[in-house]
LUMDOKOL-701765 format. One line per 2 residues: for each residue x, z, y of N, C-alpha, C. Coordinates in steps of 0.2 Angstrom, whole numbers, plus 5000, padded with zeros to 4 digits. Each point is the difference from the previous one (the first is absolute). Layout:
<rs>
X:Z:Y:X:Z:Y:X:Z:Y | ... $
</rs>
This chain:
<rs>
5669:5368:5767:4996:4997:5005:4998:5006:5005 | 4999:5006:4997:4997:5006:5004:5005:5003:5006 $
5009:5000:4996:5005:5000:5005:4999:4996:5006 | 4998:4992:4997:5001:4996:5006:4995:5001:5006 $
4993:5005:4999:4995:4999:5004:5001:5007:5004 | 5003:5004:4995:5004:5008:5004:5006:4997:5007 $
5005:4996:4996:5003:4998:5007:4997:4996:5006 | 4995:4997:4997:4996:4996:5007:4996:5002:5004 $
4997:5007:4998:4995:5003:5003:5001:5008:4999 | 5008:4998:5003:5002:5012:5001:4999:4996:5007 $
5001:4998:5004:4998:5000:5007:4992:5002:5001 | 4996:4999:4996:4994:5002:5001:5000:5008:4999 $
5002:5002:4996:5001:5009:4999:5002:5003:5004 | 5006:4999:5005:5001:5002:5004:4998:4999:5008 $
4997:4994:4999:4997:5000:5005:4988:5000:5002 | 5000:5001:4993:4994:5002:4999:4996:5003:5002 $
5002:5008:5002:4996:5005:5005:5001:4996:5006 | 5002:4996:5003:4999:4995:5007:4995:4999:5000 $
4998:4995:4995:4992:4997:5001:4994:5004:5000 | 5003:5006:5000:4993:5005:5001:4998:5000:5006 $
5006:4999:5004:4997:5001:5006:4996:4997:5005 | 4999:4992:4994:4993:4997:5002:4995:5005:5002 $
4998:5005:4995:4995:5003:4999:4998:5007:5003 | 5006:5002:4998:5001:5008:5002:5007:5000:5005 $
4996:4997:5005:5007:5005:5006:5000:5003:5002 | 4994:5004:5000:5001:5010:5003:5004:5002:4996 $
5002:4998:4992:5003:5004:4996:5006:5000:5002 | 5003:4996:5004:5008:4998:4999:5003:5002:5006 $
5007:5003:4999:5004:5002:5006:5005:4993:5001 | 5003:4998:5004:5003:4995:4999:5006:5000:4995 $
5003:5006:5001:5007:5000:4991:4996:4998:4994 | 4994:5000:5000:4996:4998:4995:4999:4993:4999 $
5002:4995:5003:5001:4994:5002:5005:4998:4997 | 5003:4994:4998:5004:4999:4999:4999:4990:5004 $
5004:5003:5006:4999:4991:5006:5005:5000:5000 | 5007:5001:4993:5005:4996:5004:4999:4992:4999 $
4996:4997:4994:4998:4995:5002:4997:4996:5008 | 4999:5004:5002:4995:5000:5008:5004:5003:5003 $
5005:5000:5003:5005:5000:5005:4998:4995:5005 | 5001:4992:4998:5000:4996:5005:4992:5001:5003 $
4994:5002:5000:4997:5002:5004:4999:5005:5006 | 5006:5002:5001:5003:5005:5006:4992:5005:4998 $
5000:5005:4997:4991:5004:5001:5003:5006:4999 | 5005:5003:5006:5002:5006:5002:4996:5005:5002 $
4994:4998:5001:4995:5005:5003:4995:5001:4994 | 5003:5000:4992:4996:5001:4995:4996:5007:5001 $
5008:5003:5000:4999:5008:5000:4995:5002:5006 | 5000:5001:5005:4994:5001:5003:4994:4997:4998 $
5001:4994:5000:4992:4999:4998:4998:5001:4994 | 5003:5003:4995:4996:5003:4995:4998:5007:5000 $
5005:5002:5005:4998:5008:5002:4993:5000:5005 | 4999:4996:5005:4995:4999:5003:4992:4995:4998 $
5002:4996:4994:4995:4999:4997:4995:5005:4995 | 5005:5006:4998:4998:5004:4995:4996:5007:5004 $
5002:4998:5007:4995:5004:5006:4994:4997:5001 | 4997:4993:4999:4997:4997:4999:4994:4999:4996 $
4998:5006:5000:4992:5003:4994:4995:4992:4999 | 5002:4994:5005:4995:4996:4999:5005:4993:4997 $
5004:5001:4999:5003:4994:4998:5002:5004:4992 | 5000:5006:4997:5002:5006:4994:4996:4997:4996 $
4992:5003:5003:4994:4996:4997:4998:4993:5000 | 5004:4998:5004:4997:4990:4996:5005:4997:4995 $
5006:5002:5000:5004:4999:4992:4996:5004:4995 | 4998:5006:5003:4997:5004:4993:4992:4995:4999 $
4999:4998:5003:4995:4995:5001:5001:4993:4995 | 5006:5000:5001:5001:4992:4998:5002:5001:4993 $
5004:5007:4998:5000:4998:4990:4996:5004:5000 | 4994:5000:5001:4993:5004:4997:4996:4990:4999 $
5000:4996:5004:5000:4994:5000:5003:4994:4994 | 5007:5004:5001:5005:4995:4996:4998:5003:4991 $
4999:5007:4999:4996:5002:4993:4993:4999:5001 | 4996:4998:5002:4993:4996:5001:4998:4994:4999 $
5006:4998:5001:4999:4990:5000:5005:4996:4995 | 5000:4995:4995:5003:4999:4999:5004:4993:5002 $
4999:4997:5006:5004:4996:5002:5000:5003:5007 | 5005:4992:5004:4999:5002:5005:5006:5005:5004 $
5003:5002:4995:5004:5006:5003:5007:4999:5005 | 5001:4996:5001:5004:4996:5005:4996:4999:5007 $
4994:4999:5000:4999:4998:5007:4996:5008:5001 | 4998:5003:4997:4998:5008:5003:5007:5001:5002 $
5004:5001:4996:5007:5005:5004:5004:4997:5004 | 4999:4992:5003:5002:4997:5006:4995:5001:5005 $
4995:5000:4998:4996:5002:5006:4998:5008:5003 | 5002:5004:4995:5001:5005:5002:5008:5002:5004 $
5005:4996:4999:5007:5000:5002:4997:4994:5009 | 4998:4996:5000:4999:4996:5006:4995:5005:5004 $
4997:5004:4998:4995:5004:5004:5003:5007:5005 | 5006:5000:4997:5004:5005:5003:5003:4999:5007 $
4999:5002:5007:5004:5000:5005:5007:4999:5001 | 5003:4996:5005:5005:4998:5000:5003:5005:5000 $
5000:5007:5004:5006:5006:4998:5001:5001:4994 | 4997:4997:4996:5003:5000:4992:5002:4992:4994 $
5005:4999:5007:5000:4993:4998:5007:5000:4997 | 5006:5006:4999:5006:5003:4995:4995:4998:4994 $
4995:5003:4998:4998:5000:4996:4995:4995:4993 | 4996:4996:5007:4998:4995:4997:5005:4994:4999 $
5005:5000:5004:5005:4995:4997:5004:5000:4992 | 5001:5009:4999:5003:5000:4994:4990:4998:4995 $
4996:5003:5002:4995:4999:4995:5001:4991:5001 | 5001:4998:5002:4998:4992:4999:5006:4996:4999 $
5007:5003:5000:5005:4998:4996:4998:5000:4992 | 4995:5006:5001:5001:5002:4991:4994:4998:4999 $
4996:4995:5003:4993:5000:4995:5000:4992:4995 | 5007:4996:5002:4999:4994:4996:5000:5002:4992 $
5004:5006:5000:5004:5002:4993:4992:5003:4996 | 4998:5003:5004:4990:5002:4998:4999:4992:4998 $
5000:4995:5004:4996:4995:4998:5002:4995:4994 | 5007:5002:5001:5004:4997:4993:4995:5003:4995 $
5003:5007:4999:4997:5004:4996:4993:4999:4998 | 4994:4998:5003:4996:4997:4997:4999:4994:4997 $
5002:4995:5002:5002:4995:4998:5003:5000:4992 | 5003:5005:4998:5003:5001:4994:4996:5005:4998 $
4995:5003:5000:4995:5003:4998:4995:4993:4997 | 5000:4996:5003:4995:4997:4999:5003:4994:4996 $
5003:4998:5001:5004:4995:4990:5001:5008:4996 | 5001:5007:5000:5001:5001:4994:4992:5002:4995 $
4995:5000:5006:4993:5001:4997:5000:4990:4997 | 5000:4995:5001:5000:4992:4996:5002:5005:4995 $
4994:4999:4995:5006:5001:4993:5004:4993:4995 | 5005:4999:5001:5002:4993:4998:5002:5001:4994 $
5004:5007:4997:5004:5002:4994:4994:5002:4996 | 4997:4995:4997:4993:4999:4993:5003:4994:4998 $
4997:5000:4994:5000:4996:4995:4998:4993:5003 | 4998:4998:5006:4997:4993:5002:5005:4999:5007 $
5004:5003:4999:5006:5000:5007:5002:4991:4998 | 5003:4999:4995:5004:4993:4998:4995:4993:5004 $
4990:5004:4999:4997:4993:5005:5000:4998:5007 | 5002:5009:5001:4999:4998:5008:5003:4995:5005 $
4998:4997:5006:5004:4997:5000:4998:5001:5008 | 5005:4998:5006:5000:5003:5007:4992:5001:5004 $
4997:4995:4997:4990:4999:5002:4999:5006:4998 | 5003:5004:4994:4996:5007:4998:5001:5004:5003 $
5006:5001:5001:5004:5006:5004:4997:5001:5006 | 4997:4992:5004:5002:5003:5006:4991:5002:5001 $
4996:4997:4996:4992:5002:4999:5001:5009:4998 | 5007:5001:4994:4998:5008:4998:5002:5004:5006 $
5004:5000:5007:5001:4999:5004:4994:5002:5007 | 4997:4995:4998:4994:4998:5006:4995:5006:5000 $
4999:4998:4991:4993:5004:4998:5003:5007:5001 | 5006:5004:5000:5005:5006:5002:4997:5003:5008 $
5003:4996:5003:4999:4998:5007:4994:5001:5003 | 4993:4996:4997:4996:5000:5003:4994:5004:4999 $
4996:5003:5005:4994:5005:5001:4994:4996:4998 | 5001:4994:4998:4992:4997:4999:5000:5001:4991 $
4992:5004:5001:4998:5003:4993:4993:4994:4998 | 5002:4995:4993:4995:4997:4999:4995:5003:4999 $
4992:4996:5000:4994:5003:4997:5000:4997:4992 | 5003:5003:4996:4999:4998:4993:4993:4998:4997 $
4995:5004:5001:4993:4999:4997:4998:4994:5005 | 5000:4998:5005:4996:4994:5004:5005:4994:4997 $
5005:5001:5001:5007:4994:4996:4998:4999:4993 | 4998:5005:4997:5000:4999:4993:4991:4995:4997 $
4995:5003:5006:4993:4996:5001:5000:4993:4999 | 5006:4997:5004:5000:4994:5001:5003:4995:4995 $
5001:5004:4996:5006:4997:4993:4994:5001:4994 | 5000:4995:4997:4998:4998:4995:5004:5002:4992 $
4998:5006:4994:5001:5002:4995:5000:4994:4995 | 5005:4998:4994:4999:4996:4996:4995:4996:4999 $
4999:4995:5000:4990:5000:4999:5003:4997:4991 | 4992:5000:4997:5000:5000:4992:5002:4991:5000 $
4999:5000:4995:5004:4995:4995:4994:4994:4999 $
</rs>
């Protein structure tokens, strides 16, 4: 089983350092890239534009902005770093096209972060049944935090016999 997961996911090895450059594009020179996938996007004018972005003291600091954000907060991290790639000027438009080629694979990516926190492989895995998944799922997903003590007020303890 472990071979079969090494064959299905060497393309991610190889292409792994790519997805940085969601984050960190001042760190990248374009040979650092690997777009032969991104060919048919004609973005010939990478190479300048990342020379010309890395000139750019106020666009350096708002990525360094945003994984200061992205290690701050624990959700959410998909729409900070599109919104910080749509905030960019269009003479850097080589480059948000490859950031936005490459952010579905972030959004995959969490999506599979979030079935592998469900934990289904316990000993009550055999009850589950699609109503649980998709609640263990919801309650994963969602930001609403019950009030336990006012909820628990309202409930009535065994009464006696």
């Amino acid at each position: 089983m472990k071979s079969k997961f090494s064959v299905r996911f060497q393309d991610f090895q190889h292409i792994g350092p790519t997805f940085s450059f969601l984050i960190k594009p001042e760190n990248f020179e374009e040979s650092d890239l690997d777009l032969s996938l991104f060919e048919w996007m004609k973005i010939g004018d990478l190479e300048m534009q990342l020379i010309d972005f890395k000139l750019f003291s106020l666009w350096v600091v708002k990525f360094t902005e945003l994984r200061k954000t992205l290690e701050t907060t624990a959700s959410d991290h998909e729409v900070s770093i599109l919104s910080c790639w749509t905030s960019l000027p269009e003479k850097f438009d080589c480059m948000k096209k490859d950031a936005f080629a490459l952010s579905p694979f972030g959004t995959t990516y969490l999506c599979e972060q979030i079935f592998s926190h469900v934990n289904i492989l316990n000993p009550h895995r055999s009850r589950l049944t699609t109503k649980h998944s998709e609640g263990c799922v919801q309650l994963k997903v969602s930001r609403y935090t019950p009030d336990i003590a006012t909820l628990s007020k309202g409930k009535q303890g065994q009464g006696s016999h």
